[in-house]
C-alpha positions in Angstrom: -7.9 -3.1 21.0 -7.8 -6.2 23.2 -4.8 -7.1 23.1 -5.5 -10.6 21.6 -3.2 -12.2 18.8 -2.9 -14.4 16.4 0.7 -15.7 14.4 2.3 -15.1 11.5 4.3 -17.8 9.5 7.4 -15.8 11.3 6.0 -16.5 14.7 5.1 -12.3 14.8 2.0 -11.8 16.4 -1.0 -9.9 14.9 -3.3 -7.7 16.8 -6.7 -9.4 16.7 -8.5 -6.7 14.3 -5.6 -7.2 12.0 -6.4 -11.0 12.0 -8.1 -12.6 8.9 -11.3 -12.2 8.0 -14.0 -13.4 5.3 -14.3 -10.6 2.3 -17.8 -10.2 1.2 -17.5 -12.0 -2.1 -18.1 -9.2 -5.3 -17.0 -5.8 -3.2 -14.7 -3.8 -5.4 -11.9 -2.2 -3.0 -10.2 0.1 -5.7 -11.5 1.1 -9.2 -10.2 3.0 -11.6 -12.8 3.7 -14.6 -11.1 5.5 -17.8 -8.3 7.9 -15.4 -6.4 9.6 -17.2 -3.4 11.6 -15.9 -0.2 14.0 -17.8 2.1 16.7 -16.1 2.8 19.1 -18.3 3.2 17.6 -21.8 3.8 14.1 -20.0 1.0 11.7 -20.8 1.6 9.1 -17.5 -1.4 7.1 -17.3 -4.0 6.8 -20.2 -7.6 6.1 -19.8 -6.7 3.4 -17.0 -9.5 0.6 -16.1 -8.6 -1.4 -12.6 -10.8 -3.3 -10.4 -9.1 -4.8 -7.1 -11.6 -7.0 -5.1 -11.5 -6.8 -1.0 -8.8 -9.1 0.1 -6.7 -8.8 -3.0 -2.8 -8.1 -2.8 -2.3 -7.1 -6.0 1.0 -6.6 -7.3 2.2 -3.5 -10.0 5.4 -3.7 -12.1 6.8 -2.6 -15.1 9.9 -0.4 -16.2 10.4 3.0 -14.6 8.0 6.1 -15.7 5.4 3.3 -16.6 2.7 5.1 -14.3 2.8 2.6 -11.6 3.6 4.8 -8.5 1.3 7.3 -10.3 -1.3 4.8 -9.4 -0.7 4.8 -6.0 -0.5 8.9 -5.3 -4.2 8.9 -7.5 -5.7 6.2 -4.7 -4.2 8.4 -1.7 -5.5 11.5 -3.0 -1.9 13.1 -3.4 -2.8 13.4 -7.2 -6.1 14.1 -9.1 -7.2 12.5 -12.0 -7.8 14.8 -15.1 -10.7 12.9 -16.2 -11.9 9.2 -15.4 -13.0 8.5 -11.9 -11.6 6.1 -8.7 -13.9 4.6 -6.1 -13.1 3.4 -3.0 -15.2 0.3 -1.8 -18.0 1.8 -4.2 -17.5 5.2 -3.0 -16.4 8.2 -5.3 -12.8 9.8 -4.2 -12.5 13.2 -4.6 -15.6 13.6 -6.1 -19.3 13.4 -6.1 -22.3 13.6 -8.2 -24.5 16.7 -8.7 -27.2 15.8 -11.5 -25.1 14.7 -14.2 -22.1 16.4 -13.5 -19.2 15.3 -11.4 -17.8 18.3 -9.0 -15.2 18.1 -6.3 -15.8 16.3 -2.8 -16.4 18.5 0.3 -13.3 17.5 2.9 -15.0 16.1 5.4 -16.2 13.3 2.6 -13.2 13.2 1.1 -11.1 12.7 4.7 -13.5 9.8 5.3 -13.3 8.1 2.0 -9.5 8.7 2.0 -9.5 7.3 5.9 -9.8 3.5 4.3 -6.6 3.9 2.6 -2.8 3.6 4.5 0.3 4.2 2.4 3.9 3.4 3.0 6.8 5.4 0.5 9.9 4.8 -0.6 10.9 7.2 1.8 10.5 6.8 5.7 9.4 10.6 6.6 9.4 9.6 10.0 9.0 13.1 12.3 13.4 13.0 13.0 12.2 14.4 16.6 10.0 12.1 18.0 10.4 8.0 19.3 9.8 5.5 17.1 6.3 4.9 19.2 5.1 8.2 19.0 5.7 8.4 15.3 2.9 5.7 15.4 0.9 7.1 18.0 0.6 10.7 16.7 -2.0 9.5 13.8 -4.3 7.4 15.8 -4.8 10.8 19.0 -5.1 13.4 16.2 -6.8 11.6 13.8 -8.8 9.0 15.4 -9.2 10.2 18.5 -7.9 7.3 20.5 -6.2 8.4 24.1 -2.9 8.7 24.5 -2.9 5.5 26.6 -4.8 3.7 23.8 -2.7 4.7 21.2 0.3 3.1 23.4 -1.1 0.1 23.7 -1.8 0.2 20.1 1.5 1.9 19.0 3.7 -0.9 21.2 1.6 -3.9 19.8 2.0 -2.4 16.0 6.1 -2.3 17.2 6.2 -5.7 17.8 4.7 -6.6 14.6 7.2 -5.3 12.8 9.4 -6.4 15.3 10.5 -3.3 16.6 9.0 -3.3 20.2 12.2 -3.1 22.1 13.3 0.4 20.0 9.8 2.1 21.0 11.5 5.0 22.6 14.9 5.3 20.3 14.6 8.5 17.7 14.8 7.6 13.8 18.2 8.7 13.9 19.8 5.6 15.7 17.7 3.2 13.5 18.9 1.7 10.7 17.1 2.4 7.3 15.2 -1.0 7.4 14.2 -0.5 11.0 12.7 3.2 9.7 10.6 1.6 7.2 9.1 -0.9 9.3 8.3 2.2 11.8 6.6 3.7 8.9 4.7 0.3 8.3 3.4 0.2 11.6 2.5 4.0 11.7 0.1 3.3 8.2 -1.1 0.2 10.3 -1.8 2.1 13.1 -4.7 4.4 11.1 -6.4 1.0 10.9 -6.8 0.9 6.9 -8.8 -1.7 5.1 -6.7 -0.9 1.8 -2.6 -0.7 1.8 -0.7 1.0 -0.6 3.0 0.1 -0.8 5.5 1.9 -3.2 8.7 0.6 -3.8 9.7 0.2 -0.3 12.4 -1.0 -0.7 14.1 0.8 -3.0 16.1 3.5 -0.8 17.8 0.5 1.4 20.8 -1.0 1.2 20.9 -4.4 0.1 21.2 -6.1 3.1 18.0 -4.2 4.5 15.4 -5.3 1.9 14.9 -8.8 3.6 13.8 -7.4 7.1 11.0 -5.2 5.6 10.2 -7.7 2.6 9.3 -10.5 5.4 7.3 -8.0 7.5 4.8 -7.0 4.6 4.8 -10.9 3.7 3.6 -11.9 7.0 1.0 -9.0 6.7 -0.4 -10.8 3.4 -0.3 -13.9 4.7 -2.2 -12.6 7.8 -4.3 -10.6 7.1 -7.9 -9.6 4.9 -6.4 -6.3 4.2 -6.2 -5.6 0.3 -3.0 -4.6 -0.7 -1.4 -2.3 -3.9 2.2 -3.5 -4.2 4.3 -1.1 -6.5 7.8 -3.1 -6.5 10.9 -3.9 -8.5 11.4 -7.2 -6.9 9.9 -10.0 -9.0 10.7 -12.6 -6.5 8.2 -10.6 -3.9 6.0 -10.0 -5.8 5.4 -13.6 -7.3 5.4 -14.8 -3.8 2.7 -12.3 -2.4 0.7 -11.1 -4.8 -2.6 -13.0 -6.0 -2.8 -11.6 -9.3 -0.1 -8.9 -10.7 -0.5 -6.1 -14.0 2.3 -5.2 -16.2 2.5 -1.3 -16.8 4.2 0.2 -19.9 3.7 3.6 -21.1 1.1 4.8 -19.1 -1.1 1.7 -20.1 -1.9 -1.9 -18.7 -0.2 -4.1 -20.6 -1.1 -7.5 -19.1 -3.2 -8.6 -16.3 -2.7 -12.4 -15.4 -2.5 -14.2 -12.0 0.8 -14.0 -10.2 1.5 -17.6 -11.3 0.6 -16.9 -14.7 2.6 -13.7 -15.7 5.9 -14.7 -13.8 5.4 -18.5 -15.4 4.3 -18.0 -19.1 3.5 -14.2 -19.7 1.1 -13.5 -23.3 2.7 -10.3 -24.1 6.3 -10.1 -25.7 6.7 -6.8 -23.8 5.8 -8.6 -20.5 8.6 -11.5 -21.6 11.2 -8.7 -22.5 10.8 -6.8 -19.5 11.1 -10.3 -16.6 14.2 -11.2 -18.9 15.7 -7.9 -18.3 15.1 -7.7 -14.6 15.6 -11.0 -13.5 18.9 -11.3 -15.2 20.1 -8.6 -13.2 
């Protein structure tokens, strides 16, 4: 870290490796080839086929049980596939070839593979008996190595991002549920991931709380090369960040368009039913 920044559009600064870059042009962050995944007699995703190019900020909506989270738990390891494979930035996750057969990764592959990815949930899970700051330090001295006093630096600068610096040292307990969140967005920052994952983050706030964490994540799109999987229920959101956006139903992709194409003039009837449902709301 240096300590350098750049803006946002909000006038938030942006640590310098957070700042954009170029994305070498044909590098596949995410794909999924053929996954297919059920629990118990549940069929939730069926033989799925994604590619997301580097710097993408691709959005994922569709009704509940649609797979779409299911998506998300698949790219951050926290489910396996039962058949099909996902590779991250051309690597396989989870897995690696033998010959001709496909066996399960060693850990120490799997960690690094995995290492590329940063994940914020609906829920906070912030540790209840720690600071806000050392909520985001404790990944970066464990699990990256940094010292204590880099992780700071790094933990305060990641704070004021999501402009939180000034309640460093106050516990999760006196923050407000939209001030949580954007603790857990700086804590998956602070891992320094190349890919976010975001599932409905906003869906366990109260009204009034959705904006704060909405504008931080916008910035973050705005301002950044990371590529970004955005599972959300709000249509406005995700028309105004997302580059392209897929339509899930029943465990399939439905339609795959450009943000500006499938919130203006979607192809599928399903698509058109759904929008008209939630936007009506």
């Amino acid at each position: 870290m240096t300590g350098a920044r750049s803006s946002t559009p909000g006038g938030v600064p942006v640590p310098i490796d957070m700042a954009p870059t170029t994305a070498a042009a044909g590098v596949t962050a995410v794909r999924f080839r053929s996954v297919h995944k059920s629990f118990g007699a549940v069929r939730v995703l069926r033989g799925i086929d994604l590619e997301v190019p580097t710097g993408q900020r691709l959005a994922i909506i569709g009704p509940s049980g649609s797979g779409k989270t299911t998506i998300l738990r698949l790219a951050m390891t926290l489910e396996r596939p039962d058949s099909g494979t996902i590779e991250i930035e051309g690597e396989l996750l989870g897995q690696k070839r033998v010959g001709d057969r496909l066996v399960p990764d060693d850990e120490r592959h799997l960690r690094q593979v995995r290492g590329k990815i940063g994940m914020v949930f609906q829920h906070f899970n912030l540790f209840p008996h720690m600071t806000a700051l050392q909520n985001v330090m404790l990944g970066p001295v464990n699990a990256l190595g940094l010292t204590r006093a880099e992780a700071r630096t790094r933990g305060l600068e990641l704070l004021h991002v999501v402009g939180l610096e000034d309640k460093a040292d106050v516990h999760p307990r006196k923050l407000s549920g939209g001030q949580q969140q954007r603790v857990a967005i700086a804590r998956a920052l602070a891992m320094r991931p190349r890919i976010m994952l975001f599932d409905e983050v906003t869906s366990a706030l109260d009204p009034e709380l959705v904006g704060e964490v909405l504008t931080v994540i916008r910035n973050l799109a705005h301002e950044t090369a990371m590529t970004m999987l955005i599972v959300t229920h709000e249509m406005k959101f995700a028309a105004d960040i997302s580059d392209r956006v897929i339509f899930m139903d029943e465990g399939v992709i439905v339609e795959d368009a450009p943000s500006s194409v499938l919130f203006t003039n979607p192809a599928h009837e399903r698509t058109r039913a759904f929008l008209r449902a939630v936007l009506e709301r």
